[in-house]
N, C-alpha and C positions, 0 to 999 in steps of 0.2 A: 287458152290463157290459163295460168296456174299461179292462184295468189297465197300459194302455203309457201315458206322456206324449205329450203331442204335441208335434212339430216344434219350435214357440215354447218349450215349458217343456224340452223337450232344449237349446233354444239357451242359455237362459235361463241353467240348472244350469250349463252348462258353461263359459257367460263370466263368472257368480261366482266358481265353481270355481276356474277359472282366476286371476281377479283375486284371492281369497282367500290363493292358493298364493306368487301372487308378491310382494301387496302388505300383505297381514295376517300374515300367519305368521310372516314372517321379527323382527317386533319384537313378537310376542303377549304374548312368557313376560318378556322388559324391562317391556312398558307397566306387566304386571301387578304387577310389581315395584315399577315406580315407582309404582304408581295416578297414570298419566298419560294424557288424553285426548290424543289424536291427529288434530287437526282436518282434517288432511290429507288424513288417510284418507277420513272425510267428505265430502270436495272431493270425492275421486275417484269415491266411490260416486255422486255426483251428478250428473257426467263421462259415467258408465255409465246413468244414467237410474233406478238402484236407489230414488234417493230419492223416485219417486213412480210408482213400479210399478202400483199397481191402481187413479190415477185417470185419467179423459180426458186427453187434448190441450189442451181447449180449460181446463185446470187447471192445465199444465205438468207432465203426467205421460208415461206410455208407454202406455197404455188398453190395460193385460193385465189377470192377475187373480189373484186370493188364495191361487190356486195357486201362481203365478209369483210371487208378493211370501212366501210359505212356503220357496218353494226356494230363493229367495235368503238368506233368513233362517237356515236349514238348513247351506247351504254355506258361509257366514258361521263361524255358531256351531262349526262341523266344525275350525275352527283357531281361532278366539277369541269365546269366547261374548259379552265384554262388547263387542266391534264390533256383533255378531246383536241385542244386544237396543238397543243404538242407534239402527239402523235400526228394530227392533221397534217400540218407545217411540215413536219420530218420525212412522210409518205408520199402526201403528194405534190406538194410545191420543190424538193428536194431530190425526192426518189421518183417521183414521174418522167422528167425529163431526162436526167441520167439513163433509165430506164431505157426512153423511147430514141434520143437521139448520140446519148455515149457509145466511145467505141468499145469493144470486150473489152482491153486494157483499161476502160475507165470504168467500166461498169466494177472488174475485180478489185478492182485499186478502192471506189470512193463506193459505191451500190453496194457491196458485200457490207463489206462492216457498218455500213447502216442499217442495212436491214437485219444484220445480226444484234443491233442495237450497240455495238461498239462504239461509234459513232453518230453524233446526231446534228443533222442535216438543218438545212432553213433557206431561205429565196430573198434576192436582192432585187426590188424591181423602182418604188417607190422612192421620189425625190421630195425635196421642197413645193421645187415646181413643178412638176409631173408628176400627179396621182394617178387619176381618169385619163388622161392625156400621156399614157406611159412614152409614147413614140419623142415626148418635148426633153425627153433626159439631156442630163447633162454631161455624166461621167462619164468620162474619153480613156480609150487604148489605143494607147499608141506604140506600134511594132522599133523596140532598139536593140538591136542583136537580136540575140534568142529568146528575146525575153517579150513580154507585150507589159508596159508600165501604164496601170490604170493611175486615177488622177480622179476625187471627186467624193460622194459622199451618200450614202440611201439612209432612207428614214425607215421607222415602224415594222423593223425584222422580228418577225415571230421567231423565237426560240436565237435570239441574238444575245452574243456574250457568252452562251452555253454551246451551242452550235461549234464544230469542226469541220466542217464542210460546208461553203456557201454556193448558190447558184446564180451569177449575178451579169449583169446584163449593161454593157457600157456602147461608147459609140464610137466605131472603127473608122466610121467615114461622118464627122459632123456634118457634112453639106448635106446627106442624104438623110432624110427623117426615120421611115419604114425600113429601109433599106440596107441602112448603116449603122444598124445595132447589131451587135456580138453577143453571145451566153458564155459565159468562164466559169472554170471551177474553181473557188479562191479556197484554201487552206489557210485556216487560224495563222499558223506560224509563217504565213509567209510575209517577205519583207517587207514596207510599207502599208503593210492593213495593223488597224487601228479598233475596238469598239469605243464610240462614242455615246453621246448621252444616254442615258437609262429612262424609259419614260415613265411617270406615276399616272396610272388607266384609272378610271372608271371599272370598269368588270376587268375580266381573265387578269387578274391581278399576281395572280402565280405563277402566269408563263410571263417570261422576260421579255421586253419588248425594245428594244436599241435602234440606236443612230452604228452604221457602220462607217468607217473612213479608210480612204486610197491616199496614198501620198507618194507615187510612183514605185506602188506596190506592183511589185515581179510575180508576172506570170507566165510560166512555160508554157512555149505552141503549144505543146500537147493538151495543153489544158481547156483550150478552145472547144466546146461545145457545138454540136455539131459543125455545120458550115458557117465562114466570115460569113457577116451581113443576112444569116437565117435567125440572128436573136428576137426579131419582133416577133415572129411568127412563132418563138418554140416558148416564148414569151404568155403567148395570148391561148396558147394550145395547151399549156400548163396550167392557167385559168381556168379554163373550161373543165378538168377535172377536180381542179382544188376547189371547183363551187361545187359538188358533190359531197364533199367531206364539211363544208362548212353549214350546209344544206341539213347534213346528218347530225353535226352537232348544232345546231337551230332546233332540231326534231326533241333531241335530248334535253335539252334545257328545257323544252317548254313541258316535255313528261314531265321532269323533275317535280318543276313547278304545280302542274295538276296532281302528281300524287302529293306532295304536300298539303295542298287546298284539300284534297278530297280527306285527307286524313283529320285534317282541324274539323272539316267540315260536321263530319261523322262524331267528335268528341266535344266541340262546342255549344251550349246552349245558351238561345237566345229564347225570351217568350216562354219557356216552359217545355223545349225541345229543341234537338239537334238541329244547328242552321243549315244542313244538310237535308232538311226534311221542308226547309222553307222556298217557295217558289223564287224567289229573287236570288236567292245561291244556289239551288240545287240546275234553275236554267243556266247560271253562268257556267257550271260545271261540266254541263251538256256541249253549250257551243265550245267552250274550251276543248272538249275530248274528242269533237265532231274536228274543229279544225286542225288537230295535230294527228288526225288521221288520215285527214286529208294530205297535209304534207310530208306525211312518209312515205305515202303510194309515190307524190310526185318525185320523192328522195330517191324512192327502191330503184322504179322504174329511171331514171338516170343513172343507176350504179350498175341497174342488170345489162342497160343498153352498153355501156360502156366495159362492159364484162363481157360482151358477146361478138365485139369488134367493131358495132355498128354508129352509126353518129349520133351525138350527144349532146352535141352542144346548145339546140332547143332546150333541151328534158333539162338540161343542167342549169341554164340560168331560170327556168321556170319554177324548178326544185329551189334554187338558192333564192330567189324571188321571196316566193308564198313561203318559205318555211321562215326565213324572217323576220317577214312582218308577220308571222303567227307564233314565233317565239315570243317578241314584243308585247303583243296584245294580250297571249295567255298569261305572261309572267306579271303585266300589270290587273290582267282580273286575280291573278292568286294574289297581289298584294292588296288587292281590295277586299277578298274572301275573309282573308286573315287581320283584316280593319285596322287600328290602329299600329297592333302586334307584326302586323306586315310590314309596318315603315320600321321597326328595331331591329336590331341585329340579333335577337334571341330565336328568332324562325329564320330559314334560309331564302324563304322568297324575295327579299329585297336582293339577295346576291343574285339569285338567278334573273333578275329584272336588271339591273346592272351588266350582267355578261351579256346578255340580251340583246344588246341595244347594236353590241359591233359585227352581229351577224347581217346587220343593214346594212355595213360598212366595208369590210375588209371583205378582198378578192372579189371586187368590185361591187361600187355602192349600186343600193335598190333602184337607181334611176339609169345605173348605168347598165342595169338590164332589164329595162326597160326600152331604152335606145335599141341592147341588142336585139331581143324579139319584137319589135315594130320594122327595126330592117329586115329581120326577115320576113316578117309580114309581108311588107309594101314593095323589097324588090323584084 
């Protein structure tokens, strides 16, 4: 076993890092304020090569890997979580599938200039009525001439409205549940697609969050996604890598969060010394630092497995699980370290407590992987 990085993902962390410090931080707690995307920033990350970290060359990527597309995600989320899951969204909910089941012709057409950052990517999965229950969708394609006219509506698109490329998943055959789901690649301009409501979040208040709309919006066979009737499946396999990146940014938020506390902690006096030297904050400090190290091993360990070709989907809802509920829990001891000052918007730990909360949520809630790892337990 070998628990150092290597060389690449040392370099990797540190020219994030770096880039985080300089180019995200300084306007994180504005954007969030304003719920303003920051297209710029974007640019840069694409400058840096971040926008297409885990595919080939011949894709318009840097041909590293899920490790390397984590840490970045990780040092991202560590100063503004809704940057982390931008990148997050655009990677792998967008460019994984493309990736795994596009044909060349779509991989160069729509994969390339994402991951050149030309273009930026986002996943249609989520209904009214279909959250956890993705299989109860509603949005129908239906084949008229050359064309396949969806019909219908998805909620809660990360990187929606901004997005030029959608991944989106309707139902070819309604009688069939599983069976009868499609993946399409919808293009902004194309003819009946619509962005619908704009949502106002609680956290990641900087990445755009939308309602999308079909209104016998055209889309070309070719546009078909892998095979008719394989959407469920490339659906829920797309999943399973995007709770590595959400995992990674869980991890980051909760750093965030403790180098902050540890910094007040160290310049604060209570009693006639630093409450960093006080037993009742100096152990929260501890189990906070114990358990977001725990949930990076489980993070690493899902990005290395999934980096080596091997199965994942354990490591990955266990990583997206624990790192979670240990973003949550360390970002509410830092708003407690930092006592009243923690509930103001003059420290950033109330933001990081706030982003916090949707890493329990999005890309499937903490109970819904829970479900998952007890079936595999018990089957």
């Amino acid at each position: 076993m070998d628990f150092k990085l290597s060389e690449e993902h040392e370099m990797i962390r540190k020219t994030v890092r770096d880039f985080a410090k300089k180019e995200v931080e300084p306007t994180a707690a504005e954007r969030d304020d304003q719920e303003r995307f920051d297209l710029s920033i974007f640019e840069k990350m694409a400058d840096l090569g971040l926008t297409g970290i885990p595919w080939g060359e011949e894709y318009g990527g840097i041909g590293s890997d899920y490790l390397s597309y984590c840490l970045a995600i990780e040092e991202l989320s560590r100063v503004c979580a809704a940057t982390g899951v931008t990148l997050s969204a655009h990677t792998s909910l967008a460019g994984w599938p493309l990736h795994k089941f596009g044909t060349e012709e779509q991989k160069q057409k729509y994969l390339k200039p994402m991951a050149l950052g030309e273009k930026i990517g986002a996943y249609g999965l989520t209904e009214s009525g279909s959250g956890s229950d993705a299989a109860a969708m509603k949005t129908t394609a239906t084949l008229v001439g050359e064309n396949y006219h969806l019909n219908g509506s998805k909620l809660f698109i990360t990187n929606g409205g901004i997005a030029d490329i959608y991944i989106v998943f309707a139902k070819t055959d309604p009688s069939s549940k599983h069976l009868g789901t499609t993946a399409f690649i919808i293009e902004k301009d194309f003819e009946g697609f619509s962005i619908g409501k704009k949502e106002r979040k609680l956290g990641i208040r900087s990445s755009p969050t939308t309602e999308i709309v079909f209104q016998d919006c055209k889309v070309p066979q070719e546009n078909v996604l892998g095979k008719i009737g394989e959407g469920f499946k490339i659906a829920m396999m797309t999943l399973d890598g995007g709770r590595n990146g959400i995992a990674a940014q869980a991890v980051g938020i909760a750093q965030g969060a403790l180098d902050a506390a540890v910094a007040y902690a160290k310049a604060r006096e209570q009693f006639g010394k630093p409450i960093a030297a006080q037993q009742g904050i100096s152990f929260k400090l501890a189990n906070m630092a114990t358990s977001i190290e725990a949930a990076r091993l489980l993070t690493y360990q899902a990005a290395w497995l999934e980096s080596e070709g091997l199965p994942y989907g354990k490591a990955s809802a266990m990583s997206k699980l624990f790192a979670g509920d240990t973003a949550m829990k360390v970002t509410t001891e830092a708003v407690q370290v930092f006592g009243g000052y923690g509930y103001t918007k003059d420290y950033p730990v109330e933001r990081y407590m706030r982003d916090a909360k949707i890493t329990q949520i999005y890309e499937g809630t903490q109970e819904i992987q829970r479900l998952v790892l007890a079936r595999m337990l018990t089957k």
